[in-house]
N, C-alpha and C positions, 0 to 999 in steps of 0.2 A: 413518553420517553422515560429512560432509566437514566439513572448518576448523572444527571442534571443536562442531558443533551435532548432534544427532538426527539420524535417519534421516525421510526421510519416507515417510507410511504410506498404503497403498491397499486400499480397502474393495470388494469387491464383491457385488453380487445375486448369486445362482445360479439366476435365472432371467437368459432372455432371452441368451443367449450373446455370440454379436461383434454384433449389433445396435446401431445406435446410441441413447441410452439418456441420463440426467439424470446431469451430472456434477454433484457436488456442494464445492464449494473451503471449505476451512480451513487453518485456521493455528493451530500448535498454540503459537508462541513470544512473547513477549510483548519487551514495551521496560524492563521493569524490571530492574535488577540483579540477581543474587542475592543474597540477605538482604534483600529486600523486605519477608517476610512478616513479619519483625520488626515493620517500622512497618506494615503494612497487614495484620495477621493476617487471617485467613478468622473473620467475625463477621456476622450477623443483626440489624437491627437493624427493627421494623418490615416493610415492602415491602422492605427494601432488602440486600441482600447483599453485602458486601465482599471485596474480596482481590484481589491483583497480577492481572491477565487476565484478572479474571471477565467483565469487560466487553467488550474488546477482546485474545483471542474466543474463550476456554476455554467459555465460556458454550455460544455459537452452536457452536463445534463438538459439542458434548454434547447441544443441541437437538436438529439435526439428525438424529445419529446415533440420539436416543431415538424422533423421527418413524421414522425406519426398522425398529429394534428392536419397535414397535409392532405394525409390520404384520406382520413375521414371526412375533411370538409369537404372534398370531391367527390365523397361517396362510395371508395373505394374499399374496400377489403382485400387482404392478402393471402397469399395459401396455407400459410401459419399462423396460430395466434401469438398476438405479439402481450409480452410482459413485462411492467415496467419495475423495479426494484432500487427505491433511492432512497441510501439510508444516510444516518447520521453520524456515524462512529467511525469512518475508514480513516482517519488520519491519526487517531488514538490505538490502532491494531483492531478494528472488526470487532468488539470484545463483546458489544450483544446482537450484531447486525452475522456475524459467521450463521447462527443457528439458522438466519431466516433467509441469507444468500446459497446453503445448501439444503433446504427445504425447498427454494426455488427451483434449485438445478436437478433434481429430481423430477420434475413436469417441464424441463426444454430440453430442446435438439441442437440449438447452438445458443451462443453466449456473447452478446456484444458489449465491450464497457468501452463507455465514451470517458476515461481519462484521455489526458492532452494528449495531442501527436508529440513526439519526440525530433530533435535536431531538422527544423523545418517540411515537417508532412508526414515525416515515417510513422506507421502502426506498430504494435506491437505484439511480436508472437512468441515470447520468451520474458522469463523475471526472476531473479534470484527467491531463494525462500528464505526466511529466515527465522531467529529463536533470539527470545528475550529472556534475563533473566536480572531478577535482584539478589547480590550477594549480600551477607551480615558478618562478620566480627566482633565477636563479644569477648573482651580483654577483662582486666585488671586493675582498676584505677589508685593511682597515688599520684603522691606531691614529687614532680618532674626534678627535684631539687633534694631534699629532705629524706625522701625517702624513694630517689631512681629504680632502685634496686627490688623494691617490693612488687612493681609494675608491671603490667602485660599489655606492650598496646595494641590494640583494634586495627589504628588505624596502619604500623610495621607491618601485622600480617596481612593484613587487605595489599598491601602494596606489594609484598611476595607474590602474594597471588597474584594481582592485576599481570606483572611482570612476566609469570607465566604462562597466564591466561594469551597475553596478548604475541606471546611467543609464536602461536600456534596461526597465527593468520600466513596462509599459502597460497598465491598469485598461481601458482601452476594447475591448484587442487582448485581454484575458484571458490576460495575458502579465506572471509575475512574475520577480524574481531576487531569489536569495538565499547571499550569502557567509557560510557559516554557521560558517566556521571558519576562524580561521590561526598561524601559527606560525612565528618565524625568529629570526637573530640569534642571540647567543652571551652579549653582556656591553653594559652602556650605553656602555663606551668601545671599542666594535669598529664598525667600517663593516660591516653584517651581507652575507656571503654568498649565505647561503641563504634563502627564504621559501616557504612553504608554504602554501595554501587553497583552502579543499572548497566547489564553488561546485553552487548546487539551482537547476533552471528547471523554472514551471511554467506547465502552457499546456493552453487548449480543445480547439484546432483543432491537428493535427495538419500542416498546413502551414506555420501559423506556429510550431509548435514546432522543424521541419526548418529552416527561412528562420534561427533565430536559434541553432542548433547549429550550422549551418554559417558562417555569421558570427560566434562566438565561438571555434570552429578556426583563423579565418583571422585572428588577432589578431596582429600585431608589439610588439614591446617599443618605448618608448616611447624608451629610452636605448640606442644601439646596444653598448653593450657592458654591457649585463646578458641574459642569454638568460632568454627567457620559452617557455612548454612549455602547451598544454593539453591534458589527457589525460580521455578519458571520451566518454559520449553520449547516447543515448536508455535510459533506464532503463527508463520503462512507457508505453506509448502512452495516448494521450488515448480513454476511455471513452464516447463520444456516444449518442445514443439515439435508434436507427437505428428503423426499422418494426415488425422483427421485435420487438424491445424496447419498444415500446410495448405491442404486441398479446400478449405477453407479461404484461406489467402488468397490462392490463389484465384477464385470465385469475384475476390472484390477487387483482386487487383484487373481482373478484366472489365466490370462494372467500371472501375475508375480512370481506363482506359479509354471509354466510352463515353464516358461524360468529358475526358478532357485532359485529364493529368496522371502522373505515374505513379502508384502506391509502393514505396518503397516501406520491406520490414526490418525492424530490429528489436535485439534482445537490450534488455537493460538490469540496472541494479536495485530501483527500489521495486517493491512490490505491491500488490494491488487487490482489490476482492476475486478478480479474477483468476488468481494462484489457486483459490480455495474448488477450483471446480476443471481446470486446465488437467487435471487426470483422468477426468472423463467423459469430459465434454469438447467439440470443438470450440476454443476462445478466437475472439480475434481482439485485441487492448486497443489503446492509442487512439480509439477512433472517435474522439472529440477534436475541440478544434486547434487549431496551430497557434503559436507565439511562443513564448518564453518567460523565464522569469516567475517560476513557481516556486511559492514561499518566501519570497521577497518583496520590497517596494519598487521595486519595478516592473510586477507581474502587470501582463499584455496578452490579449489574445489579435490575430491580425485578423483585419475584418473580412478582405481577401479570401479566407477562408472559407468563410461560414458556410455560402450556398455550394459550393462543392461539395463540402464532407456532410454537408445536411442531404445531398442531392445523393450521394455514395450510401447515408442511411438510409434512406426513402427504399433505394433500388434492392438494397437488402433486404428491406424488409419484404419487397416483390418478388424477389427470387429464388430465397430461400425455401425450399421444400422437402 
């Protein structure tokens, strides 16, 4: 592993050689800190299951991988090689696991990632994209009192900005912004220097995403003598839900017709490894298991579940050819 996480881990058939074949995406890391399980112990409670990740996607990766485990202990092969891809870094932005999830997608035909089902069962065949970035402010420091007048603060122009940065978020354009973090200053009687803040875009359409990346690059400081800096850019491309990803869908919403229940889809707002390849590949998301409560202590996955959407993976990996 790099920057202090895991390694990431690659599964595969031993059928079907370089052929191109069903890649399958997880993530083995979760948002919680460690000593979670203190407050969120692993407990049964009814349907329902507890524990740091269960849900988002300890769960789905152990599904998936038991659909697979399934067919082999029966003996079985499938008409595609199947590939497994479970990395370490998806909750931090993909930052060394990107290079090795489109290296992958280069030797598959389609793409299944078992994050959670959404709003009880629905998959997922749409995701926002989006772009990160860290601004700076670098001011003029004096005495808040003594000498007001000599000062440039960091932290006033960061705030103009934020201000107009945050202006720009548009419901109609599927275009948000979010300044989710900042930091500066030294002492209440200092004219602040330095300022810091971690700014999140999130967007549909992949041209409007670029139109306002490249408009918040080209931003000036407001006061000519505090320097302002944007650094960052397109994190995960926007997920759309191209042909091939319909007819896709539609494939397993008959599979899961057949087993027993209705596959309903939806598009959603966070994003997933699977943005990084939904331009050229057919994806199908969401197809772990059900419950709620991710990134929380109340994360559940329901147990209800499991053998269906495991039975839904299994049949995929049967049928796809």
């Amino acid at each position: 592993g790099t920057g202090g996480r895991a390694d990431h881990v690659s599964v595969s058939s031993p059928w079907g050689g370089d052929e191109k074949g069903i890649l399958v995406l997880s993530h083995l890391d979760t948002v919680h800190p460690v000593g979670t399980i203190e407050e969120l112990p692993y407990r049964v409670e009814g349907d329902k299951a507890y524990g740091p990740g269960i849900y988002d996607m300890k769960g789905g990766a152990v599904l998936g991988l038991t659909a697979y485990r399934t067919l082999v202990e029966e003996g079985k092969t499938t008409p595609l090689p199947i590939r497994f891809l479970f990395v370490s870094d998806e909750e931090v932005g993909s930052t060394t696991s990107r290079r090795h999830i489109e290296a992958a997608g280069e030797n598959a035909k389609y793409v299944l990632v078992t994050e959670p089902a959404r709003d009880g069962g629905k998959i997922v065949t749409g995701r926002q994209g989006s772009a990160r970035f860290v601004m700076t402010t670098h001011g003029r420091p004096s005495h808040s009192g003594a000498r007001h007048k000599d000062g440039r603060s960091a932290i006033l122009e960061m705030a103009k900005q934020i201000v107009e940065i945050e202006s720009k978020t548009d419901y109609d354009r599927n275009f948000t912004v979010n300044v989710g973090k900042i930091e500066g200053g030294t002492a209440e009687n200092v004219i602040p220097e330095h300022c810091r803040a971690s700014l999140d875009f999130r967007f549909r359409n992949r041209e409007v995403g670029e139109e306002m990346i490249a408009w918040v690059k080209g931003l000036q400081s407001f006061d000519p003598d505090v320097a302002f800096t944007v650094e960052g850019g397109l994190s995960r491309p926007p997920f759309e839900k191209t042909p091939a990803i319909e007819e896709l869908f539609s494939h397993a919403k008959g599979l899961a017709r057949e087993i027993g229940f209705e596959l309903v889809d939806s598009y959603t707002g966070g994003g997933s490894d699977g943005n990084f390849l939904a331009d050229r590949l057919p994806v199908l998301d969401g197809l772990g298991v059900d419950g709620e409560g991710a990134h929380t202590l109340h994360e559940h996955l329901l147990i209800s579940s499991l053998v269906p959407r495991m039975t839904l993976m299994r049949r995929l990996f049967e049928t796809l050819q």
